[in-house]
N, CA, C and O atoms as CSV, one atom per row, in Angstrom:
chain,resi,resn,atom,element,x,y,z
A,1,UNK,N,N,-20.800,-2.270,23.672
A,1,UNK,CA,C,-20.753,-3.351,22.717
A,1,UNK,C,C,-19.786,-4.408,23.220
A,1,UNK,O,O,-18.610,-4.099,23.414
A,2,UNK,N,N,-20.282,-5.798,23.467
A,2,UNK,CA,C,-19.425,-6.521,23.615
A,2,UNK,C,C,-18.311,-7.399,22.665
A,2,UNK,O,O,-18.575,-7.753,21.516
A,3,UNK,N,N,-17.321,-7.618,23.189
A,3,UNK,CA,C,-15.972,-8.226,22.308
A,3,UNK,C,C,-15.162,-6.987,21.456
A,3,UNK,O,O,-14.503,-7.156,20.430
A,4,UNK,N,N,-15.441,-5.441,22.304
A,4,UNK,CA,C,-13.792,-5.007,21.578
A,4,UNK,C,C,-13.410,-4.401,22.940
A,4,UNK,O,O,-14.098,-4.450,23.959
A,5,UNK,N,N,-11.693,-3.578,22.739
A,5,UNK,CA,C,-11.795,-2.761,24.025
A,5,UNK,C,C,-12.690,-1.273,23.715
A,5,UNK,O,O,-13.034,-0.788,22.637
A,6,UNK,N,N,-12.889,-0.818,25.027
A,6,UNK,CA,C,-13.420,0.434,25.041
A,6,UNK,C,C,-12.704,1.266,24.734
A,6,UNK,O,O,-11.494,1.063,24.832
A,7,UNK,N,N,-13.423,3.066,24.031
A,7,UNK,CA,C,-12.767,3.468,23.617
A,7,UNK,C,C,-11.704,4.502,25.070
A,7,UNK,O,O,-11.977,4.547,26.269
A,8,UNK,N,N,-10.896,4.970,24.567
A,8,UNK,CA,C,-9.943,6.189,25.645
A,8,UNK,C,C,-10.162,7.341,25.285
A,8,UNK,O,O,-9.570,7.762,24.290
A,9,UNK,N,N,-11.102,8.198,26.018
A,9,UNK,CA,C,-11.441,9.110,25.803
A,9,UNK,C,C,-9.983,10.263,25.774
A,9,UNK,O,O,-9.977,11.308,25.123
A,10,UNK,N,N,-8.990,9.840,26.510
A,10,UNK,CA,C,-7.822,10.930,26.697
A,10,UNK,C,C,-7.055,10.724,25.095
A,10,UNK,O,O,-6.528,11.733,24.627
A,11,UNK,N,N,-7.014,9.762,24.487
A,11,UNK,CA,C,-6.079,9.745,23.320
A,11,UNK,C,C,-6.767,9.357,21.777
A,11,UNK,O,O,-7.787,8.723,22.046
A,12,UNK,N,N,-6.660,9.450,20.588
A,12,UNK,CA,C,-7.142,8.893,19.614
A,12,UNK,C,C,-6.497,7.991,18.902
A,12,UNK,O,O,-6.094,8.396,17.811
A,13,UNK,N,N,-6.252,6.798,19.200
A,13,UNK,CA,C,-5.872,5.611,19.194
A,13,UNK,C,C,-6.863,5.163,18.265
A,13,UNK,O,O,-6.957,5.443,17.070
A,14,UNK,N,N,-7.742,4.276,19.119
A,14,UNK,CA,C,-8.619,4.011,18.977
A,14,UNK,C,C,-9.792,4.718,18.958
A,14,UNK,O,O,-10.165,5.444,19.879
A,15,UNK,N,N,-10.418,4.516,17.875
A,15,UNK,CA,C,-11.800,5.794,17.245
A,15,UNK,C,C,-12.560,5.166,16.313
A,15,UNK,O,O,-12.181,4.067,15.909
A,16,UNK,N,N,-13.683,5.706,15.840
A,16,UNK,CA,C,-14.637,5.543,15.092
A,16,UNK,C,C,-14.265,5.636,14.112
A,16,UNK,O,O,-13.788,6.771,14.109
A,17,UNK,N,N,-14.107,5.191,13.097
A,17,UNK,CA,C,-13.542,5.766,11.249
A,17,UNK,C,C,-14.486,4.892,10.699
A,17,UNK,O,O,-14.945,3.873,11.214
A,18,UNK,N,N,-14.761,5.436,9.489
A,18,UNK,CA,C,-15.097,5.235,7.854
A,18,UNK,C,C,-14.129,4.000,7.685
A,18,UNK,O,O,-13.058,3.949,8.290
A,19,UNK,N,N,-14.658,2.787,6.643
A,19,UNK,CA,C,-13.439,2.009,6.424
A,19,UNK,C,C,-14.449,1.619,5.060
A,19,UNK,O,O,-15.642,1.834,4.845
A,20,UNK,N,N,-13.401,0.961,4.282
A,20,UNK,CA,C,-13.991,-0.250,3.659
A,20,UNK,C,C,-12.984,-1.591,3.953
A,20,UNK,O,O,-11.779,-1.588,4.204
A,21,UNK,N,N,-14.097,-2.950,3.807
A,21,UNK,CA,C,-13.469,-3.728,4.419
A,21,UNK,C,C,-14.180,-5.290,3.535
A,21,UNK,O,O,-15.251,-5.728,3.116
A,22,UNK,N,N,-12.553,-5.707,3.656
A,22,UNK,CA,C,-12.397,-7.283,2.724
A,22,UNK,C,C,-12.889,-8.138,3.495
A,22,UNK,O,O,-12.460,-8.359,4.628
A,23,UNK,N,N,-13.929,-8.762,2.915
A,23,UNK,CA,C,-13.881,-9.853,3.776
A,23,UNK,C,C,-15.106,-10.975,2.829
A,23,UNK,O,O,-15.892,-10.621,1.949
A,24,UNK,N,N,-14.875,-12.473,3.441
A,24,UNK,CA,C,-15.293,-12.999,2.612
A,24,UNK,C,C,-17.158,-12.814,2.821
A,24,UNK,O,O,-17.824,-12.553,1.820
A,25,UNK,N,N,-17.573,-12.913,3.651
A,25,UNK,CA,C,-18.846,-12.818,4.407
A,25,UNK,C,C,-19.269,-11.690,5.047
A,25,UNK,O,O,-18.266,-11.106,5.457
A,26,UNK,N,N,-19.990,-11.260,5.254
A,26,UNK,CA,C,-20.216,-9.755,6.017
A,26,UNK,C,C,-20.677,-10.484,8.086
A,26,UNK,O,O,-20.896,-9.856,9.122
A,27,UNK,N,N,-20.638,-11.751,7.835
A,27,UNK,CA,C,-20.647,-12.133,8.992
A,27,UNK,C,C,-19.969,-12.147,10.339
A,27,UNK,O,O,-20.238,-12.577,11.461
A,28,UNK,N,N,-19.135,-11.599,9.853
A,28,UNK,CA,C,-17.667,-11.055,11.115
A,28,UNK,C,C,-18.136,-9.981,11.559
A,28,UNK,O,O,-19.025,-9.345,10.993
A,29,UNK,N,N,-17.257,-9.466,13.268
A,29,UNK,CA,C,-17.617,-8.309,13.840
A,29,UNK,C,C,-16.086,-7.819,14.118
A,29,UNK,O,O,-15.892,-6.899,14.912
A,30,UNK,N,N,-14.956,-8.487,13.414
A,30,UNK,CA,C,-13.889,-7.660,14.045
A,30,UNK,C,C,-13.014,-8.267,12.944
A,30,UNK,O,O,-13.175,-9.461,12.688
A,31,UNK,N,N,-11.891,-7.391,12.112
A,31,UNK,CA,C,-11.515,-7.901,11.341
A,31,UNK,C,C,-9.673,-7.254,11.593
A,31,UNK,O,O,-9.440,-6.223,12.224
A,32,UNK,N,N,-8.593,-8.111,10.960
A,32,UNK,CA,C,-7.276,-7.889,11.089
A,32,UNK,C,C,-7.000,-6.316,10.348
A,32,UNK,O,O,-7.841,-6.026,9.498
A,33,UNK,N,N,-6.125,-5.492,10.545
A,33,UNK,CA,C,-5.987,-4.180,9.954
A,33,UNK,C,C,-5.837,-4.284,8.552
A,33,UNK,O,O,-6.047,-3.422,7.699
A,34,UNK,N,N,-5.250,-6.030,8.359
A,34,UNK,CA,C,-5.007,-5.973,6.933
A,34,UNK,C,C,-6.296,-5.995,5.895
A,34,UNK,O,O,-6.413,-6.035,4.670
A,35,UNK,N,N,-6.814,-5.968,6.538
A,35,UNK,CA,C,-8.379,-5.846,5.631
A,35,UNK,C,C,-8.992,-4.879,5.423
A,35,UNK,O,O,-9.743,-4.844,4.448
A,36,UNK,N,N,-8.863,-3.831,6.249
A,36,UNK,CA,C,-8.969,-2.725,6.409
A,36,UNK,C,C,-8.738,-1.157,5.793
A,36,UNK,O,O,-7.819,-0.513,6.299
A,37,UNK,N,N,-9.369,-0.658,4.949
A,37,UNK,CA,C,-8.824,0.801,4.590
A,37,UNK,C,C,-9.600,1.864,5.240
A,37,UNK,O,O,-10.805,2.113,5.216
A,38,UNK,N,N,-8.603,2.432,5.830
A,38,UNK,CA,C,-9.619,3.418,6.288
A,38,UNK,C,C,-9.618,4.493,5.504
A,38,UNK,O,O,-8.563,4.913,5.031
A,39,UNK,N,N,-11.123,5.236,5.199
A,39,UNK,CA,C,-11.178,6.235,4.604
A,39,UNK,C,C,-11.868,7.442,5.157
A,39,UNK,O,O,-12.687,7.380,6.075
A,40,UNK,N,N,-11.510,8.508,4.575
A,40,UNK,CA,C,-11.916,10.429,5.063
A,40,UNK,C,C,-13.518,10.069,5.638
A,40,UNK,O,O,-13.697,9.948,6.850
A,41,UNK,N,N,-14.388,9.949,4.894
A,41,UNK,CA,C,-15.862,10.157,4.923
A,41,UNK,C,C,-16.671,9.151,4.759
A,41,UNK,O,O,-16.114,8.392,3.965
A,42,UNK,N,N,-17.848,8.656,5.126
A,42,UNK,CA,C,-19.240,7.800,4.462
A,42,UNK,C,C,-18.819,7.541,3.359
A,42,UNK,O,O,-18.421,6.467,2.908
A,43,UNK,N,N,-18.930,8.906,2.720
A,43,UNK,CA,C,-19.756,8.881,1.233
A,43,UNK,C,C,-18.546,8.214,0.625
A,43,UNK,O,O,-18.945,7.525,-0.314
A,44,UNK,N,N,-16.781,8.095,0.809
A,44,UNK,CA,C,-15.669,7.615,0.350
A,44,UNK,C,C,-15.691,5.999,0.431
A,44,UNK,O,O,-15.289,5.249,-0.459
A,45,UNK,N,N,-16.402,5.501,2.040
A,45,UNK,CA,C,-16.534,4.159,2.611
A,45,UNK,C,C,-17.715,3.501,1.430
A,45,UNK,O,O,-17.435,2.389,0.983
A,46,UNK,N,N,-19.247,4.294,0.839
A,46,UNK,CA,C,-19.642,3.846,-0.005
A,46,UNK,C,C,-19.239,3.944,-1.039
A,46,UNK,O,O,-19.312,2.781,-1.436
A,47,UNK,N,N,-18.669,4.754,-2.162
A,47,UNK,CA,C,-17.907,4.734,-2.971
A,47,UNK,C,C,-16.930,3.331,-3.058
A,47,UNK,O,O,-16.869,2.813,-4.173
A,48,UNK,N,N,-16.468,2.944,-2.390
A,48,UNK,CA,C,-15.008,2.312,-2.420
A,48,UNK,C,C,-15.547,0.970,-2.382
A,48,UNK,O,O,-14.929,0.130,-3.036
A,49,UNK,N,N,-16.909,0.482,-1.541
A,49,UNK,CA,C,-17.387,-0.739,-1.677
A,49,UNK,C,C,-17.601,-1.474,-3.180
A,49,UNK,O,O,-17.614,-0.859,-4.247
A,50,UNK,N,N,-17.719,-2.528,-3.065
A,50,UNK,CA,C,-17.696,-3.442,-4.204
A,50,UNK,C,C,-17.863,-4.814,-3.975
A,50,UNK,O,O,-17.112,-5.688,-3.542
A,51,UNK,N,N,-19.417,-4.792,-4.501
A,51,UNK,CA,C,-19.492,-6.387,-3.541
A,51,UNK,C,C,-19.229,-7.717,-4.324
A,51,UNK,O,O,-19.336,-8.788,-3.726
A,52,UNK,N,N,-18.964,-7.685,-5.347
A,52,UNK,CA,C,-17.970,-8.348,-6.545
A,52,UNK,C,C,-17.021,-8.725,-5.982
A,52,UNK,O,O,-16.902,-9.949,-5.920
A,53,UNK,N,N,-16.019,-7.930,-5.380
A,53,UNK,CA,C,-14.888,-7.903,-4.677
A,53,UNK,C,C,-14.832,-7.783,-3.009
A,53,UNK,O,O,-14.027,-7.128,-2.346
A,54,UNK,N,N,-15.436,-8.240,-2.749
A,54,UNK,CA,C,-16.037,-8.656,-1.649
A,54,UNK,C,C,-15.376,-7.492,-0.141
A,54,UNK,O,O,-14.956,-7.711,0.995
A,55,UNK,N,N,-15.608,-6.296,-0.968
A,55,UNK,CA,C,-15.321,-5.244,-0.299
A,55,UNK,C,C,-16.141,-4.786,0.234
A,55,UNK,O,O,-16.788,-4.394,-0.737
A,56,UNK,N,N,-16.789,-4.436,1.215
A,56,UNK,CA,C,-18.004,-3.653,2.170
A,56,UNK,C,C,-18.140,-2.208,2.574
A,56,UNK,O,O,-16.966,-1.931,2.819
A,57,UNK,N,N,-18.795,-1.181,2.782
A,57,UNK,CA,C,-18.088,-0.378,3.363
A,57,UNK,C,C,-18.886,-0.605,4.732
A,57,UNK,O,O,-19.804,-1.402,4.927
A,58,UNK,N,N,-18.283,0.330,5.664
A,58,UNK,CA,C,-17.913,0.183,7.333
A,58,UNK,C,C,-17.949,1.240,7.932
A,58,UNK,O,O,-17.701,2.332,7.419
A,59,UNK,N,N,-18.337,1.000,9.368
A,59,UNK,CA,C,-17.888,1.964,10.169
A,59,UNK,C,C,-17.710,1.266,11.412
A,59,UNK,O,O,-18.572,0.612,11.999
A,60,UNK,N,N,-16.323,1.489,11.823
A,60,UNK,CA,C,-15.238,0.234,12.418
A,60,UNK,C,C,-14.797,1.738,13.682
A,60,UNK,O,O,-14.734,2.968,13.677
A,61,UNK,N,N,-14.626,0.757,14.465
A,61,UNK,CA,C,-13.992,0.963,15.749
A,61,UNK,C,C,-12.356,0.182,15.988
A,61,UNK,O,O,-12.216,-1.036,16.096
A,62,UNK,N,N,-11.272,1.141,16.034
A,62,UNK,CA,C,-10.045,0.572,16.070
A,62,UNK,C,C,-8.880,1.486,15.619
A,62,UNK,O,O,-9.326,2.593,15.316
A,63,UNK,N,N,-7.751,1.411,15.495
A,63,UNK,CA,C,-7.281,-0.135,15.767
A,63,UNK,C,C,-7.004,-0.237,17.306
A,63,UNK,O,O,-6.667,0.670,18.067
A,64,UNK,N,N,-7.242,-1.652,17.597
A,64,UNK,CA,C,-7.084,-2.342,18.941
A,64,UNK,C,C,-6.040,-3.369,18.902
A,64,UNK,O,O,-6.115,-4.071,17.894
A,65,UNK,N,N,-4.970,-3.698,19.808
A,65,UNK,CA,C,-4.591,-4.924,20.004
A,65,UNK,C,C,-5.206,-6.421,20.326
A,65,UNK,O,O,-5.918,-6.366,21.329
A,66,UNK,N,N,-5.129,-7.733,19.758
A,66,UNK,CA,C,-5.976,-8.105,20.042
A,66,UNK,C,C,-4.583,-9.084,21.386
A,66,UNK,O,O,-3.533,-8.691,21.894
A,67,UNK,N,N,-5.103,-9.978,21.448
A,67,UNK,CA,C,-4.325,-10.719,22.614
A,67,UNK,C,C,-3.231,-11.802,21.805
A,67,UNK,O,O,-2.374,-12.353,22.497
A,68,UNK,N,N,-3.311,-12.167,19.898
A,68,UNK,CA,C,-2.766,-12.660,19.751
A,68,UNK,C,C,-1.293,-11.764,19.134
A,68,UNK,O,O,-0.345,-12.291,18.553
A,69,UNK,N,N,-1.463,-10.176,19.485
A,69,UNK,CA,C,-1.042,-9.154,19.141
A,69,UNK,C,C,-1.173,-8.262,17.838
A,69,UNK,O,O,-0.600,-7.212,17.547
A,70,UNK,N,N,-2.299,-9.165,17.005
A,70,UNK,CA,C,-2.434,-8.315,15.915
A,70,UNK,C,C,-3.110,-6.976,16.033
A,70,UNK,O,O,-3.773,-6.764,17.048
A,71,UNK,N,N,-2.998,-5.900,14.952
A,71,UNK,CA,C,-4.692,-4.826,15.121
A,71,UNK,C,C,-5.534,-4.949,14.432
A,71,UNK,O,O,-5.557,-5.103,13.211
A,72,UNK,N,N,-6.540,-4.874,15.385
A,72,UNK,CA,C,-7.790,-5.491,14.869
A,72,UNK,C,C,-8.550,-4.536,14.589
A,72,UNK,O,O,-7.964,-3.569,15.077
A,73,UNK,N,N,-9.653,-4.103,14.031
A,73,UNK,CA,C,-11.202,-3.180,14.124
A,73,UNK,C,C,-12.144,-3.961,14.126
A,73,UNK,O,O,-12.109,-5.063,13.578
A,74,UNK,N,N,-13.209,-3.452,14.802
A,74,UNK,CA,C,-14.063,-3.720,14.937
A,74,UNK,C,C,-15.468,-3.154,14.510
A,74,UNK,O,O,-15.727,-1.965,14.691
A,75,UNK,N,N,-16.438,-4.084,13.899
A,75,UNK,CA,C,-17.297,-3.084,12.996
A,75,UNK,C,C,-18.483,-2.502,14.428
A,75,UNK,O,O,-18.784,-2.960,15.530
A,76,UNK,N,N,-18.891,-1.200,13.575
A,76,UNK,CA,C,-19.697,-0.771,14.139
A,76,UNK,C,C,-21.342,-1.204,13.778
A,76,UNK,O,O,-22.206,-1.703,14.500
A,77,UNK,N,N,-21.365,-0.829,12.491
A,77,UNK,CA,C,-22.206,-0.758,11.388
A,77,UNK,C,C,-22.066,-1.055,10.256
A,77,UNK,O,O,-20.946,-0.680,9.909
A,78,UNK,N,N,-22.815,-1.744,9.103
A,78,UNK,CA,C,-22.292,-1.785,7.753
A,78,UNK,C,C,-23.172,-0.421,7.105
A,78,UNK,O,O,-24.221,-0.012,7.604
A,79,UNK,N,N,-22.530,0.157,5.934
A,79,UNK,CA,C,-23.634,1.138,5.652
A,79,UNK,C,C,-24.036,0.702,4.299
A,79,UNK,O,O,-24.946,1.283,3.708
């Protein structure tokens, strides 16, 4: 996938997680940590969505540094 880093197979840093995630548009592919919750399971990531509240749920790749030093994730999928 282009525009995140790859993952490191030696450490879990960076990984696949469940999230739900703020945002105003579902049009983004990488969002600041502060937007971010990560949660246990799917079924927690759908639960927790709310599209009223412009909450999504996710399945995000991260956290990553980005170059302006924030952490970022990156979506995988919306579910």
């Amino acid at each position: 996938m282009r525009g995140f880093v790859p993952l490191d197979p030696q450490t879990g840093v960076s990984a696949e997680r469940y999230a739900v995630v703020y945002v105003p548009k579902r049009s983004r592919n990488r969002f600041p940590a502060s937007c971010v919750e990560i949660v246990e399971t799917e079924q927690d990531a759908i639960d927790g969505g709310d599209e009223a509240s412009k909450r999504y749920p996710a399945k995000v790749i991260g956290p990553s540094k980005s170059s302006e030093g924030q952490l970022m994730y990156y979506l995988v999928q919306w579910l």
